[in-house]
N, C-alpha and C positions, 0 to 999 in steps of 0.2 A: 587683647583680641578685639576686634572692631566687630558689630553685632546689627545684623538686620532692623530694620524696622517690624514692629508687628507687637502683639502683649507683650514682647520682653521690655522691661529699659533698656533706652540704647544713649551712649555719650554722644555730647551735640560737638559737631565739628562745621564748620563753614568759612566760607573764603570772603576776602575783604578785596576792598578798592584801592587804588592806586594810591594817593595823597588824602589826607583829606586836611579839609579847610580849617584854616588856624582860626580858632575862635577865642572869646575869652575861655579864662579858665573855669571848666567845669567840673563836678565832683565825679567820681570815678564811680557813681552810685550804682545800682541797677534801674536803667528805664524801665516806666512802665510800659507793658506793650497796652496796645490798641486792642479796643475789644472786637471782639469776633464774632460776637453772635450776631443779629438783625443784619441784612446788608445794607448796604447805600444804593438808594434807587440807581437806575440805568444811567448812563450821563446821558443830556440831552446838549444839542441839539442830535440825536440820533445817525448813523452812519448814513440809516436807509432814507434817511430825509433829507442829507445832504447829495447821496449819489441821485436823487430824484430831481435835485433843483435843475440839473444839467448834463451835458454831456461833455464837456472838454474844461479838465482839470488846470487851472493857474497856479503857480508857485512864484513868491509868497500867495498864502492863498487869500481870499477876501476875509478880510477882518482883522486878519494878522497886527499884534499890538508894537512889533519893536523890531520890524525888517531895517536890515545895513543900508547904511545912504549909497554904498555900492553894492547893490542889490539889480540885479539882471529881472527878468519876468518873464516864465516858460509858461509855456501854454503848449498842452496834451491833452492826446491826441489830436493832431492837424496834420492839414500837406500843405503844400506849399498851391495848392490851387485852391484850397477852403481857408488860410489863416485870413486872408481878406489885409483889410486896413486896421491899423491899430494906432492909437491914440492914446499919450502916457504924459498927465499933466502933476505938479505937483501944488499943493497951496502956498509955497511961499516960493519955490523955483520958478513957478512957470510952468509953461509948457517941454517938454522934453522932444529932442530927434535921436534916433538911435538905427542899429542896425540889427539884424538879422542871422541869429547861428543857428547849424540844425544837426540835431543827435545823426550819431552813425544810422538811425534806421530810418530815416528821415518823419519821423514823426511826432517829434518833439520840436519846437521852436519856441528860441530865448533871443528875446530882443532886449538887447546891451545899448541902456542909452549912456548918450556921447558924454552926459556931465555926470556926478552925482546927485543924488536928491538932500534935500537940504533936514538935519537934526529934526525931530518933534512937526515935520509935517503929512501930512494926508496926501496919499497920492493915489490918483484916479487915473484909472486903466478902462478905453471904451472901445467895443469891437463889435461887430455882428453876430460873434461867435457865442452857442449857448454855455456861457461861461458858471459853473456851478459857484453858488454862493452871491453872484451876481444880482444889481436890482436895476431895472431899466437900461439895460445893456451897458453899465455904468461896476466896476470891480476894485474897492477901494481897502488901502490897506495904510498902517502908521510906519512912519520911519521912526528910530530907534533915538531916545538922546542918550548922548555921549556922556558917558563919567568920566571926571576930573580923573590925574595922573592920581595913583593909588600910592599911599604911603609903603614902605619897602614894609614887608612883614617881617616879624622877629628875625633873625640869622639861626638857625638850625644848632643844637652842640656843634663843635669840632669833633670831626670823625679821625679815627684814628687808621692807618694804612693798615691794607690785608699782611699781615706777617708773608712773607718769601717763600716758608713752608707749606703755607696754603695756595700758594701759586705752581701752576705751570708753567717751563720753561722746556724748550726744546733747541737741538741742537741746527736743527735743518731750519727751524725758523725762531728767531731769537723776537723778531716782532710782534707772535704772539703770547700771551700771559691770562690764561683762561683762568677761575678759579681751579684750585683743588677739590674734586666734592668725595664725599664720605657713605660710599654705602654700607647702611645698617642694614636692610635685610633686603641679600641676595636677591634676583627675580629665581620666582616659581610657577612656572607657567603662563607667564606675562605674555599679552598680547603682544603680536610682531611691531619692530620698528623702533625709531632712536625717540630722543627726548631733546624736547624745545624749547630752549627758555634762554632768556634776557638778564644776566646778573647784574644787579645795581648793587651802590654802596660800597663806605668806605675809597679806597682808592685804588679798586677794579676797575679793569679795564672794559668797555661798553661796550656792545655789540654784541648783535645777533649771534648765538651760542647750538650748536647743535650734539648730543654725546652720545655713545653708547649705553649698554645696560653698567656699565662697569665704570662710568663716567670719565673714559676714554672719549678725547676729543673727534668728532665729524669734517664737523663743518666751525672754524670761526674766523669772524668777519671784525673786529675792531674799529670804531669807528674814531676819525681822525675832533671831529667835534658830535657835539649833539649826544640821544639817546636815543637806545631803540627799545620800542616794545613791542608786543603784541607780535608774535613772533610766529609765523602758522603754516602750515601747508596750504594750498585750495587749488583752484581751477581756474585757471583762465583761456579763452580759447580752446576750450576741451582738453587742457594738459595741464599737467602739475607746475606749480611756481610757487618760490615763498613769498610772502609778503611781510611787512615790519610798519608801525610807525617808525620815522625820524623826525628827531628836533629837538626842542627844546622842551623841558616840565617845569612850572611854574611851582614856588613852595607851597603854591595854594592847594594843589592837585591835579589840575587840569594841561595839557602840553598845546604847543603850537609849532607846528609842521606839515609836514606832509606822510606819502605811503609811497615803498616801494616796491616795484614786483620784478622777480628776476627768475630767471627758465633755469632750466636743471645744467646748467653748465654756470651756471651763478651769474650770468650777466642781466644786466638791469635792462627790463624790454620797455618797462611804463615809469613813468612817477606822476601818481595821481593828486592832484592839490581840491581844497575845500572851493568853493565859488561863490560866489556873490560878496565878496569882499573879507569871508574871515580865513582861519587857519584851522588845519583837521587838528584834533583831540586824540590824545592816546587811546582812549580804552577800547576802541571799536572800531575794525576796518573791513568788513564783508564783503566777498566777490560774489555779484549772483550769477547764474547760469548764461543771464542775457551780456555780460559785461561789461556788468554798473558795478558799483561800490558803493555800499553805503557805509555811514561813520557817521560821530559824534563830534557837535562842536560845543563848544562853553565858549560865551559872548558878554559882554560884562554892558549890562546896560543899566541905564538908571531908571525907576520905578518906585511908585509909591508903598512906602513898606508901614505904612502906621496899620496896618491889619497882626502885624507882628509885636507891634509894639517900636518902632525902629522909625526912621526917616522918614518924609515924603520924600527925597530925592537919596535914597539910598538907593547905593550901586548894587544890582543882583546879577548874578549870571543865569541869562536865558537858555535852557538846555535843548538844543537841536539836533535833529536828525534829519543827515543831507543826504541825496542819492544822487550821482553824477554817472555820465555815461564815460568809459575810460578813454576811449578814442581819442574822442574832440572836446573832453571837461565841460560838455553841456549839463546842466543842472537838471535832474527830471523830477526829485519829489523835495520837498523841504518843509518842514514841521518844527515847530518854536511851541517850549512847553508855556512863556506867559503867553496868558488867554486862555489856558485847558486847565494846566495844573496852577492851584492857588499856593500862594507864600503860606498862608495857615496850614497848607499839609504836608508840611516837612516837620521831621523832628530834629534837625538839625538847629542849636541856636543860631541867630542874626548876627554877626559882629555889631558893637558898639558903635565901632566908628562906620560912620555913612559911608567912607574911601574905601571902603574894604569889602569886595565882594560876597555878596553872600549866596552861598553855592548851596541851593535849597532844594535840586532835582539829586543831584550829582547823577547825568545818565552815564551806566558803566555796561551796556550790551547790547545790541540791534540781534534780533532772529525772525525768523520766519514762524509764523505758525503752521499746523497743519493746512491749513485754508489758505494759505498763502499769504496770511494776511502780520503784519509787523507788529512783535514783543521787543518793548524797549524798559528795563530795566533803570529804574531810579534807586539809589542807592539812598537818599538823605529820606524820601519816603516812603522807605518799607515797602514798596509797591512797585508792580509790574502794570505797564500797562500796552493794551489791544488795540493798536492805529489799524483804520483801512488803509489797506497798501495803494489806495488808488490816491486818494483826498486828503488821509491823514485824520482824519476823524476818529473823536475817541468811539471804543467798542465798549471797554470793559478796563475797571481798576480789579488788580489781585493783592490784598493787602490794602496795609498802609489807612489815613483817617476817613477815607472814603472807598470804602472796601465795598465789593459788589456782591462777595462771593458770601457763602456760610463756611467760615475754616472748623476743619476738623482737626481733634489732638494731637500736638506736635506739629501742627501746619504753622506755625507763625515764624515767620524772616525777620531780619533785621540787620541793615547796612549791607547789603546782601551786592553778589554778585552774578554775571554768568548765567543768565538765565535763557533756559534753551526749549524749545518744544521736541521731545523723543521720539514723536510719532504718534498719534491718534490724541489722548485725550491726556499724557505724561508731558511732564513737565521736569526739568532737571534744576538746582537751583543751589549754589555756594553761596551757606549762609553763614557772615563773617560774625552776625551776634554783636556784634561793638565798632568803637568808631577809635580811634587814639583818646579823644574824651570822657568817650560816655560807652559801659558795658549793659547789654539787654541780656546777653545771654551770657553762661558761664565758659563757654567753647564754640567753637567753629565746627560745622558740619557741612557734608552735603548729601542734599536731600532731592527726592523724590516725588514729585506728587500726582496725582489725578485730576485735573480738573476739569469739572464736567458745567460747562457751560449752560445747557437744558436745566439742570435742574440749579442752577451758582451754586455749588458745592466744588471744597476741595480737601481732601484727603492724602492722608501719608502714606505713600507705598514703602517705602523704605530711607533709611540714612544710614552713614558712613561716617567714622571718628576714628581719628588714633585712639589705642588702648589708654597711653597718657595725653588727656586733653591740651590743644593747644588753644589760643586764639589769636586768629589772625586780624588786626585790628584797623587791614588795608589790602587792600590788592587782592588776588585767588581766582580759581577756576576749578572746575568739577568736571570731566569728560566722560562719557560713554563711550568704549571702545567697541570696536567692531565684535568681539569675543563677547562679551558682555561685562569685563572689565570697569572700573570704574576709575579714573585716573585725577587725580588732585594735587594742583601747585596751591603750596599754602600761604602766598601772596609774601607780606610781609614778614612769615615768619619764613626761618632759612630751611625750608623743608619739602621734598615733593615724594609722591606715594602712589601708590595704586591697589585698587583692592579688588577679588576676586566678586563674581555675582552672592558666594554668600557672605562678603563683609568681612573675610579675612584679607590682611595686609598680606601681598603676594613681592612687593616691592618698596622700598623706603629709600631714599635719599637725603643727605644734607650736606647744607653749602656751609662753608667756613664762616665761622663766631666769633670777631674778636675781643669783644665783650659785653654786658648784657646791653649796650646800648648802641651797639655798633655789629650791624647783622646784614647779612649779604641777600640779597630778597629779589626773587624774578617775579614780573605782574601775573603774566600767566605762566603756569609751563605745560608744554602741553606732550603728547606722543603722539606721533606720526609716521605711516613707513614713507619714504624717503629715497629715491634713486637721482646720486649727484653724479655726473660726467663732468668734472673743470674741464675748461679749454686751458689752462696752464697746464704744461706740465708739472711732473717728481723732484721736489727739489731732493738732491746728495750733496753728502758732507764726508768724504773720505781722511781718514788719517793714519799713517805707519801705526804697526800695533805689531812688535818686536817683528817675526820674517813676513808676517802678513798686515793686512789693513782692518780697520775698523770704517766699515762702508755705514752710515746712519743716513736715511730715506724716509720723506712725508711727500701725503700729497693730498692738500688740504680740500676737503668735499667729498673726493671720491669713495665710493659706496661699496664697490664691487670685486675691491684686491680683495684677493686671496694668497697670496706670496709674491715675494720681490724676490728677481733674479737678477744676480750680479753678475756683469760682464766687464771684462778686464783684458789692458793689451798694448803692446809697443807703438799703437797709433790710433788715431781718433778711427780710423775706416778699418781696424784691424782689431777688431773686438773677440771673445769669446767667452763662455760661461765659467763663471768662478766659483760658482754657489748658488743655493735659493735659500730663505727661508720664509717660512710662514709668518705673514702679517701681524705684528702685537702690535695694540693700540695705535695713537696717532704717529706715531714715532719709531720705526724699525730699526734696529743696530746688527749686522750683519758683517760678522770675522770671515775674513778668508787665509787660508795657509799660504796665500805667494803676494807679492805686490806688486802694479804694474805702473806706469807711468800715466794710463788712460783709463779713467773707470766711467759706470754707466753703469744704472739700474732699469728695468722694465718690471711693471707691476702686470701680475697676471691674474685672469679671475679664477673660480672653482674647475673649469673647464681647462685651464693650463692655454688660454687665450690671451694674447698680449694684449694690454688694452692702451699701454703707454712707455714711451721710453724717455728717462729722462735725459735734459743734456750732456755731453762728455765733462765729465770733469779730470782736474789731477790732484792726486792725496796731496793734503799739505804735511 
């Protein structure tokens, strides 16, 4: 039994990150955690000191240590009657000519110059405009250098293929091959709606996955190359669409691709890409209400790491958060953690070798606070941290060696994921406890907390464990359902759950094992309700079955059947009913007592409402 927070003990459960970065070999010891009492002063330069300097925000913003030599430069709040003259020189380019793009709302403006800007130089941006961070109407920021081609990383074990028994195969679509999953305990009262999730590993088939409670297939999408992750309901234009990364994942942990969004009849309306010269990041793709997107990028630059102990020209990955407007891929905020967060406060080791990135934020979640103001999630330092949504300016670290807060018992994360504001002063947070490396904690949980800013204190409202601890040593998510539900993909390990508001498991799943080192794992999984209408029709597979047919009928997405009615007849325009039966899972099989030369099914909903007919076929 899984058990509240509060005087009782409760087992620690929490959710992990995607990959994580191959480092030397470390002992499987337990970390120390970070102490927790005193906090760490405020960071300075302060938010309020920075929204003070100005009124019209730049991105990259002044001072920035390792902006892309293709790097654009927005400037917000403007119109196109105040941006005035702008003037974008580099120190070893030159002067630069460029042009002119502007957000769907027109008040954003990103001037794209015509060359790029040259490795390790300074480049100065002068306008009339009161440019925050700015000194004599002069806005200067560093271009990034470039690190050498990285030596290939170890090669991974050989995995070995999902056994055949653990797959899905169907007769109406022989193209899809979903895993097989296993529920262990029934839903009891489960919040409404299907389950979301991305199956990686072994030699499954990729793509976007959607099921039932009975892990009967939805919705699935296969992808021809690449991977998806991050797989979610949201809003765009005031309506439901899913979205996905696509691309590629790097063995280090980080992906390069894009996001795609597609409307309730499955068709792709956006594909949103990262700007200013890099590639979007798996772990993180948010639609806001205005329809921007923000996400994660991991950008491998080089940087002096003897604070580590490690290179002066050691390769690090810089962790950013971009926000682009979808329309038009104007850029409107952009945030790089060198310059804010130090290499000394990650507990992640450095690699050895200089070539080899060292992923010291690992950011793995973008949300909103109550204030509207931006929680972005580092996994490699224990710590969340409070950007102004306007400048990017730090507010506040939670966690981690520079901690702001005073934690209270049981407040302390580690490698952590999914961290989300609940509403008011609640905090929701999938703590994975360990890395593949290195164990802090003995299990995965997710937790709860209060954090009260006024006084920096943070406290346990409650956490969430399987009865038999797991840990997940990558990947995960922790949801708050509408009902009050608690819903957990356990990343890395091959397992997703849900638990009732007092901490009992109401729902348990798991994905096929085919040995202990070969495990089938979705980054997040999540639940969502769900209304699909495909614009494909029902595919039918008819075949003689002694005086009658064996009619078998899918129709991949749709939300809404309630029975399939088979119609049958001496000609395509000469149909009539042969049967119905009630919908079972992704795949219906429907005998009839006579055969006809013309068959054809229509899927009806609860109402006995046609909502589709598939094309005429003839039994083979």
């Amino acid at each position: 039994m899984v058990k509240r927070a509060g005087p009782r003990f409760v087992v620690f459960v929490v959710f992990v990150v995607f990959v994580v970065l191959a480092v030397p070999t470390v002992g499987v010891a337990m970390l120390a955690s970070p102490a927790w009492g005193m906090p760490s002063p405020l960071p300075t330069p302060s938010p309020a000191a920075v929204l003070a300097s100005g009124t019209v925000n730049m991105f990259p913003p002044p001072g920035t240590v390792a902006a892309s030599p293709r790097t654009n430069i927005t400037l917000r709040p403007v119109t196109p009657t105040s941006l005035g003259t702008v003037g974008v020189s580099g120190s070893r380019s030159g002067p630069h000519s460029g042009t002119v793009r502007w957000s769907s709302d027109g008040t954003a403006a990103m001037w794209v110059p015509d060359a790029p800007f040259a490795p390790g130089e300074t480049v100065t941006v002068r306008s009339d405009l009161a440019v925050r961070g700015a000194s004599g109407g002069e806005s200067k920021f560093t271009i990034e250098r470039i690190p050498p081609t990285p030596k290939p990383p170890p090669s991974p074990p050989a995995s070995k293929n999902l056994p055949s028994g653990d797959t899905q195969h169907f007769i109406t679509r022989p193209d899809l091959e979903p895993p097989r999953l296993r529920v262990v305990t029934p839903p009891r009262g489960t919040a409404p709606g299907e389950v979301f999730l991305t199956p990686n590993g072994s030699d499954v088939q990729q793509g976007p996955l959607i099921v039932d409670n009975d892990g009967n297939v939805v919705w699935d999408h296969p992808l021809r190359i690449g991977h998806a992750l991050d797989f979610a309901v949201q809003s765009y234009e005031g309506k439901p669409v899913l979205t996905w990364f696509q691309g590629t994942v790097s063995p280090l942990g980080f992906g390069s691709g894009s996001y795609v969004i597609v409307d309730q009849s499955y068709q792709q309306i956006a594909l949103v890409a990262a700007g200013n010269g890099y590639f979007g990041d798996v772990h993180e793709f948010q639609l806001t209400p205005q329809n921007n997107a923000l996400f994660t990028i991991y950008n491998p630059v080089v940087v002096d790491a003897s604070s580590v102990g490690r290179s002066k020209h050691q390769t690090v990955l810089d962790a950013i958060v971009q926000e682009v407007d979808v329309p038009t891929g104007v850029v409107l905020f952009e945030w790089h953690s060198l310059g804010t967060i130090a290499l000394t406060e990650s507990y992640q080791p450095a690699p050895k070798d200089s070539t080899q990135p060292y992923d010291y934020v690992h950011p793995n979640s973008i949300g909103s606070d109550s204030d509207g103001n931006l929680l972005v999630s580092g996994r490699h330092t224990f710590a969340t941290y409070k950007l102004d949504r306007a400048t990017g300016a730090l507010y506040w670290r939670l966690g981690g060696k520079k901690n702001n807060f005073v934690m209270g018992s049981r407040t302390s994360f580690a490698w952590q994921h999914d961290v989300r504001n609940l509403g008011g002063s609640l905090f929701s947070v999938f703590d994975n406890g360990a890395s593949d490396a290195i164990k802090t904690h003995k299990s995965s949980r997710g937790i709860v907390l209060r954090v009260n800013e006024a006084t920096r204190s943070a406290t346990l409202e409650e956490q969430f464990a399987l009865p038999k601890p797991i840990l997940a040593t990558s990947q995960g998510d922790f949801e708050r359902l509408a009902n009050g539900d608690y819903f957990t993909g356990w990343g890395s390990q091959p397992e997703y759950t849900e638990f009732n508001p007092a901490g009992h498991v109401v729902f348990d799943v798991k994905l096929p094992v085919v040995n202990a080192n070969t495990k089938l794992n979705s980054y997040r999984t999540y639940r969502f309700e769900w209304h699909g209408v495909p614009r494909d029709p029902p595919v039918v597979v008819a075949g003689a079955s002694g005086a009658g047919m064996a009619v078998s009928v899918s129709w991949n997405g749709a939300t809404d059947v309630a029975t399939w009615q088979v119609l049958g007849g001496t000609g395509p325009d000469a149909l009539r009913v042969l049967g119905s039966q009630p919908r079972k899972g992704f795949e219906t099989t429907i005998m009839t007592s006579s055969s006809t030369p013309y068959v054809a099914v229509q899927a009806m909903d609860a109402s006995g409402r046609v909502l589709a007919t598939s094309p005429v076929v003839s039994p083979s």
